[in-house]
C-alpha positions as a Markdown table, in Angstrom:
| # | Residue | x | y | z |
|---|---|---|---|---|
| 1 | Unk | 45.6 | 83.5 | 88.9 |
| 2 | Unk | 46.6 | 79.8 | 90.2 |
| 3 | Unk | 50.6 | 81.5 | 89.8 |
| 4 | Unk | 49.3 | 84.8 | 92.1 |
| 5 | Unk | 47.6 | 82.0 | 94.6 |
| 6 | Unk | 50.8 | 79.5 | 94.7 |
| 7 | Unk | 52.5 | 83.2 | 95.4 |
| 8 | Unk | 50.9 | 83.9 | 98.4 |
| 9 | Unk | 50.5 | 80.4 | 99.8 |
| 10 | Unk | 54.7 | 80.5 | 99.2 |
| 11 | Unk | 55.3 | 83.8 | 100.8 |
| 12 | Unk | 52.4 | 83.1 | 104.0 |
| 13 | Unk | 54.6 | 79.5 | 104.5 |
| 14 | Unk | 57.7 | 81.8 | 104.7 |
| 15 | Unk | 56.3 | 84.2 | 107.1 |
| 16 | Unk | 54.8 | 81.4 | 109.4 |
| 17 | Unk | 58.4 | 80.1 | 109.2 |
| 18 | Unk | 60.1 | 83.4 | 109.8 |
| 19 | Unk | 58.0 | 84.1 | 113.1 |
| 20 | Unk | 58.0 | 80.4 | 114.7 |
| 21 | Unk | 61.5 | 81.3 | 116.3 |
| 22 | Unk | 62.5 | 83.7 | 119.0 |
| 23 | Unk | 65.7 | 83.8 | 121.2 |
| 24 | Unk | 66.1 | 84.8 | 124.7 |
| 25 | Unk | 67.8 | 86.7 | 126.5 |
| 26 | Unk | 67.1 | 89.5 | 124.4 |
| 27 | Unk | 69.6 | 91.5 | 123.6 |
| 28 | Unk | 72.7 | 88.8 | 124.0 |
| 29 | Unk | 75.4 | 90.7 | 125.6 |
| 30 | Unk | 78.4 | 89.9 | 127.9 |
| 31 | Unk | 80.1 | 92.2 | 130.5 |
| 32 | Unk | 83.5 | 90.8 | 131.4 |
| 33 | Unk | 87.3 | 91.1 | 132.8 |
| 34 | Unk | 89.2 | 90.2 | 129.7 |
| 35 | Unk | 91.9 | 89.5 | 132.5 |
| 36 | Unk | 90.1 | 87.2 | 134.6 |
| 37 | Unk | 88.4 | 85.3 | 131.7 |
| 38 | Unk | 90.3 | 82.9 | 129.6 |
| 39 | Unk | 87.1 | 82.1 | 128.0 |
| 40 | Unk | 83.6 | 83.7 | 127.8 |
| 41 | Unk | 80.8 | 82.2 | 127.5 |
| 42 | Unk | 77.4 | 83.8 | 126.0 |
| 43 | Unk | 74.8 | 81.4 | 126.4 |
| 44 | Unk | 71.2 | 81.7 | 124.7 |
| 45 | Unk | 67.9 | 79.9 | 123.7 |
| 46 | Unk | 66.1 | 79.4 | 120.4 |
| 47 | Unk | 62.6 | 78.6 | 120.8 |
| 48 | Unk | 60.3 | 77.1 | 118.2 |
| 49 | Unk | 57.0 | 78.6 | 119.0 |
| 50 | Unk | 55.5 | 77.0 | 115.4 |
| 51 | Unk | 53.9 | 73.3 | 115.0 |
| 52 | Unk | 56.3 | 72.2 | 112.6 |
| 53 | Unk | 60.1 | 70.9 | 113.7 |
| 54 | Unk | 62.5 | 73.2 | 112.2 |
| 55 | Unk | 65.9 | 71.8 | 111.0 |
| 56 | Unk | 68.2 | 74.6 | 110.8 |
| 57 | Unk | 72.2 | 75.3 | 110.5 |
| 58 | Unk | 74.1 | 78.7 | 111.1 |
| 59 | Unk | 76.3 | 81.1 | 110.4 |
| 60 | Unk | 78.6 | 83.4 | 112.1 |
| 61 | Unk | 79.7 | 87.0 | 111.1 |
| 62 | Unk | 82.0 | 89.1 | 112.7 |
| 63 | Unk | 81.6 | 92.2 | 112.6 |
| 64 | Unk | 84.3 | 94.2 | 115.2 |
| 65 | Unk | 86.7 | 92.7 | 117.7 |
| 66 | Unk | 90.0 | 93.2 | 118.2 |
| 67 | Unk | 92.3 | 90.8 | 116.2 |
| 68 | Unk | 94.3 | 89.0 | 119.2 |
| 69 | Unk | 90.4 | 87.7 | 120.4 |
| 70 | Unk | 89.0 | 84.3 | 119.0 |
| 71 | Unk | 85.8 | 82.6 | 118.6 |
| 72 | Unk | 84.0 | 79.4 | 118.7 |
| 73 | Unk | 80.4 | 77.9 | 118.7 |
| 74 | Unk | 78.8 | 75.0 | 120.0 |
| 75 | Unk | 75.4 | 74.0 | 118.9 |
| 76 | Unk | 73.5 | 71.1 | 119.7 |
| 77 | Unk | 75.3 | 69.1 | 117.7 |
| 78 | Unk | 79.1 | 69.8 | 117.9 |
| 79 | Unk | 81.0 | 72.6 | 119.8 |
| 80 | Unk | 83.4 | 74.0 | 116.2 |
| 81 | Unk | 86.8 | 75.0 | 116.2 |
| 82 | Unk | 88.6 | 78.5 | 116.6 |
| 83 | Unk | 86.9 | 80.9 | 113.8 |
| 84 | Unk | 84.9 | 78.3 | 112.4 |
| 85 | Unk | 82.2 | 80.5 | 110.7 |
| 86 | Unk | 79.8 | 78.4 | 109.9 |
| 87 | Unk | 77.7 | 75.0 | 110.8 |
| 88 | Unk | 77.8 | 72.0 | 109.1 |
| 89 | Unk | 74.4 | 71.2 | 106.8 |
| 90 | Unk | 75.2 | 67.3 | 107.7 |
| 91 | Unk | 74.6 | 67.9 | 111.1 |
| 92 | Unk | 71.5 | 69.9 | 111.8 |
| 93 | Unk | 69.7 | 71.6 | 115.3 |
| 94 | Unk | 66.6 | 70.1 | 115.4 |
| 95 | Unk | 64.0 | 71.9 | 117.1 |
| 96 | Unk | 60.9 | 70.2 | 118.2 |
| 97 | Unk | 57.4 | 72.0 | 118.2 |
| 98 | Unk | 57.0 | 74.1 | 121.4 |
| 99 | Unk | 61.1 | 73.2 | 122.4 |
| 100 | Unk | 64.2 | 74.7 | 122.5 |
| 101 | Unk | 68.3 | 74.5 | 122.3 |
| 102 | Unk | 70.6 | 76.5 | 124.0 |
| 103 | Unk | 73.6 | 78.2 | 121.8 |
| 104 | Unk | 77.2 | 78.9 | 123.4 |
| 105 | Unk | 78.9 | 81.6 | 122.0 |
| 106 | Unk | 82.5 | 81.8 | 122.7 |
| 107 | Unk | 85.0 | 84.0 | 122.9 |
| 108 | Unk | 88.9 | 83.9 | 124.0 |
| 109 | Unk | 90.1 | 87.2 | 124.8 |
| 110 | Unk | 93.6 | 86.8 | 125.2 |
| 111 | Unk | 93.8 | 89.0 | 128.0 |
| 112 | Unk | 93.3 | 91.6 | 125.4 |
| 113 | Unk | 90.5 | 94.7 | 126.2 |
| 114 | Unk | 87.8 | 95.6 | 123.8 |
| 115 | Unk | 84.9 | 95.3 | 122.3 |
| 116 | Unk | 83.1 | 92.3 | 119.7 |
| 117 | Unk | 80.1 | 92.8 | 118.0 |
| 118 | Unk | 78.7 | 89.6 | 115.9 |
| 119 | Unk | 75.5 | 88.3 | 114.1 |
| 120 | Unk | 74.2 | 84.8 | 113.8 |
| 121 | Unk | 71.9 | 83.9 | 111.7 |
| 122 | Unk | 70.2 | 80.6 | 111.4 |
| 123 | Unk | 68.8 | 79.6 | 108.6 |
| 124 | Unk | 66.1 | 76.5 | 107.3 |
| 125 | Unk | 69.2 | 73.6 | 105.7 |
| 126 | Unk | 66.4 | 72.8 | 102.6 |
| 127 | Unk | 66.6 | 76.6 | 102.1 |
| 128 | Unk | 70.2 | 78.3 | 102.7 |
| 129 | Unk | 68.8 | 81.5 | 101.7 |
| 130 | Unk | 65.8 | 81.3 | 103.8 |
| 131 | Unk | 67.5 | 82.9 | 107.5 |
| 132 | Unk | 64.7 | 82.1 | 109.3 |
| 133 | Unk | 66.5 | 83.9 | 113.0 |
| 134 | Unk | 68.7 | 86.5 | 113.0 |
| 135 | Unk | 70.5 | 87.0 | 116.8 |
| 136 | Unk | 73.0 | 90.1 | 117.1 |
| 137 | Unk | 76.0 | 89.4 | 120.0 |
| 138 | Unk | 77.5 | 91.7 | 122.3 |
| 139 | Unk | 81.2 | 90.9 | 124.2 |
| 140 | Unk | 82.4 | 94.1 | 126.3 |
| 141 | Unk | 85.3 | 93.8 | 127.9 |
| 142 | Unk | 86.3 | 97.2 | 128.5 |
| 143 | Unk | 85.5 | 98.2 | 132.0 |
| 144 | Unk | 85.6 | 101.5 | 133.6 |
| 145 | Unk | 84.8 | 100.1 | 136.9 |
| 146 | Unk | 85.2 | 96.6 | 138.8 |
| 147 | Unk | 82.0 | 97.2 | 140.4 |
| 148 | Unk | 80.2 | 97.8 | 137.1 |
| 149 | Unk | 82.1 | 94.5 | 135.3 |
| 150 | Unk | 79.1 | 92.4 | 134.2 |
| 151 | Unk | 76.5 | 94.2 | 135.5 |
| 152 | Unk | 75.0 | 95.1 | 132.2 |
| 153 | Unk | 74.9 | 91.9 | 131.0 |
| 154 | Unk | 73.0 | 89.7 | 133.8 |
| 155 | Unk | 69.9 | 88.5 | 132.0 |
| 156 | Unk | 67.8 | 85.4 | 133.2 |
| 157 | Unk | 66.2 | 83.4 | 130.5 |
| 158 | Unk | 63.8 | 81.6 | 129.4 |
| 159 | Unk | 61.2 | 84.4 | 131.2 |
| 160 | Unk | 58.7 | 83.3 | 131.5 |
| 161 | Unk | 60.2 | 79.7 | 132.6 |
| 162 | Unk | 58.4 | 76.5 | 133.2 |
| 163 | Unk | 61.2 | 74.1 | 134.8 |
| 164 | Unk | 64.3 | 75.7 | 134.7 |
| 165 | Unk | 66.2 | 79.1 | 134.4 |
| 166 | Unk | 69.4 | 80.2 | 133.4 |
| 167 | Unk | 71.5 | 82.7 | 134.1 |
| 168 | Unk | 74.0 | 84.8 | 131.8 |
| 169 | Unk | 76.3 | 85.7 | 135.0 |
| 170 | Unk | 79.5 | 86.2 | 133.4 |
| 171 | Unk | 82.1 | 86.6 | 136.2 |
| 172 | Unk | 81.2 | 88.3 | 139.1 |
| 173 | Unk | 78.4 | 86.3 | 140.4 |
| 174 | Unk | 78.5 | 83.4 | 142.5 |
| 175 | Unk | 75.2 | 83.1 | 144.5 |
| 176 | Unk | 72.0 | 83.0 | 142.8 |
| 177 | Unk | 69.0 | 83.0 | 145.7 |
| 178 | Unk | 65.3 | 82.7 | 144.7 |
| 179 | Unk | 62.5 | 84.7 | 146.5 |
| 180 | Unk | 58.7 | 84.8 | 146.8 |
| 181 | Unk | 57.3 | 88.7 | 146.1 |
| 182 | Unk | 57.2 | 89.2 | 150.0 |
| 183 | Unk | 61.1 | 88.6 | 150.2 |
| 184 | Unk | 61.2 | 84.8 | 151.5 |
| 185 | Unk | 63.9 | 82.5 | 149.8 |
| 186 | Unk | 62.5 | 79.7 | 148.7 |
| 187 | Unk | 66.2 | 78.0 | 147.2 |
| 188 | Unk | 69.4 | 78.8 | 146.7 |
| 189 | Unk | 72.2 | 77.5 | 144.3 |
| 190 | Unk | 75.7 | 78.1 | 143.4 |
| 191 | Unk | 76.3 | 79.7 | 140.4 |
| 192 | Unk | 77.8 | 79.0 | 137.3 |
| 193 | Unk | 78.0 | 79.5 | 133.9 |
| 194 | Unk | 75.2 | 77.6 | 131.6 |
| 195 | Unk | 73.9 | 75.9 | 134.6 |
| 196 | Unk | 70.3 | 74.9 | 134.7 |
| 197 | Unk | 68.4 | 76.0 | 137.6 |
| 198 | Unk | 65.4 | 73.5 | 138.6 |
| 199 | Unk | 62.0 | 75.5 | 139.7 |
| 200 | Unk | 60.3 | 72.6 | 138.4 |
| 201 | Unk | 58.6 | 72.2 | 142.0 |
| 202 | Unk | 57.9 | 75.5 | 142.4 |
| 203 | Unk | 54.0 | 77.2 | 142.0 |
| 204 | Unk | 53.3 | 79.5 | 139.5 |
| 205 | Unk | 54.2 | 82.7 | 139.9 |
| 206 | Unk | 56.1 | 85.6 | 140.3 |
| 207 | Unk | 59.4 | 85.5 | 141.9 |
| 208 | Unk | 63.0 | 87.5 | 142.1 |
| 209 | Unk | 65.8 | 86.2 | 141.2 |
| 210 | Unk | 69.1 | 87.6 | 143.2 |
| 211 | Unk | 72.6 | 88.0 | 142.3 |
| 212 | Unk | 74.9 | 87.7 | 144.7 |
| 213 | Unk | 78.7 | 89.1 | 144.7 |
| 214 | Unk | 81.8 | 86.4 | 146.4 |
| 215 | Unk | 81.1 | 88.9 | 149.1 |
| 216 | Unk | 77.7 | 87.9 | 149.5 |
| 217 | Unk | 76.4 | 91.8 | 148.2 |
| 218 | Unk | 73.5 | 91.9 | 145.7 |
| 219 | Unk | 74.7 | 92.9 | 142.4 |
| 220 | Unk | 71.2 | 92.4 | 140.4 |
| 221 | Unk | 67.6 | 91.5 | 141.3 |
| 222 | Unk | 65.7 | 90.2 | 138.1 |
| 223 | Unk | 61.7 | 89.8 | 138.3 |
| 224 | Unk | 61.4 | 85.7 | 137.0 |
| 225 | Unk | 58.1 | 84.4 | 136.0 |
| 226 | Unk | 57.1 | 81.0 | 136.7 |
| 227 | Unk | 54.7 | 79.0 | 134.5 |
């Protein structure tokens, strides 16, 4: 009976660990020029929702590309080298109760069309075998259409956000404006990839984010949530 009881404690520890993490955006996907792109970059957020800090390490599997492309990480810690396919356990992500990191997946196209497909899963560093976040990764680069190149893959994230945003904009954008419901812009910033986007004097809310073309034509609206 006190073996069955240890059981369960074990296996309820391993679920509360399992669920304390989320990523955003949800699902992580790229639209690109391979042409125009020397380097993509996929950014995305791991949350720690639990009340414990988590201390966890990764690793990378690749599961379709084409074999001229090449990939690298960085994590909080250290940004690895070409086809590095996993994290060091000596140099942990730390995640804080209630906090987050951001994760830059990279990938070097070599001018070359196509499409990669990857996982990444994190896992607890005490307990390799325990993947406590398992985050599937999209790269497209094949593109039927200019005016469809990245459109797919504009997300904003975190949504709901409390002082910042961020935007996966890929290549195409270059204005990001912020509006108010009724259609007034309330800021404005120029866009770029894995840029933080201050709405920390902002009310809370509801507001749309818009995507703006080098022409100044919307590409993507996005509904944003402000805390």
């Amino acid at each position: 009976m006190r073996n069955f009881i240890l059981l369960i404690v074990l296996l309820f520890g391993y679920i509360l660990s399992f669920g304390q993490l989320n990523f955003s955006p949800n699902p992580v996907e790229v639209y690109a020029d391979a042409k125009a792109n020397e380097n993509i970059q996929t950014d995305f957020e791991i949350k720690n929702t639990g009340p414990d800090t988590v201390l966890i390490a990764w690793k990378l599997d690749v599961i379709a590309q084409p074999t001229e492309w090449q990939n690298y990480v960085c994590d909080t810690e250290i940004c690895y080298s070409f086809d590095q396919k996993e994290s060091s356990l000596e140099r942990p992500n730390v995640i804080l109760p209630n906090s987050s990191i951001i994760v830059m997946f990279h990938t070097l196209p070599a001018e070359i069309e196509g499409v990669g497909n990857y996982e990444i899963d994190f896992f607890d560093v005490k307990e390799p075998n325990n993947i406590l976040l398992h985050v599937p990764i999209s790269v497209n680069t094949l593109t039927t259409s200019t005016n469809n190149i990245g459109l797919k893959g504009l997300s904003v994230f975190p949504n709901p956000a409390t002082d910042f945003f961020r935007v996966n904009t890929g290549d195409r954008i270059k204005t990001i404006d912020l509006l108010t419901v009724v259609g007034k812009k309330v800021n404005s910033f120029k866009a770029e990839q894995g840029k933080y986007y201050n709405i920390s004097n902002l009310n809370s809310g509801v507001y749309l984010v818009r995507l703006l073309d080098d022409k100044g034509e919307i590409v993507k609206v996005i509904k944003l949530r402000k805390m």
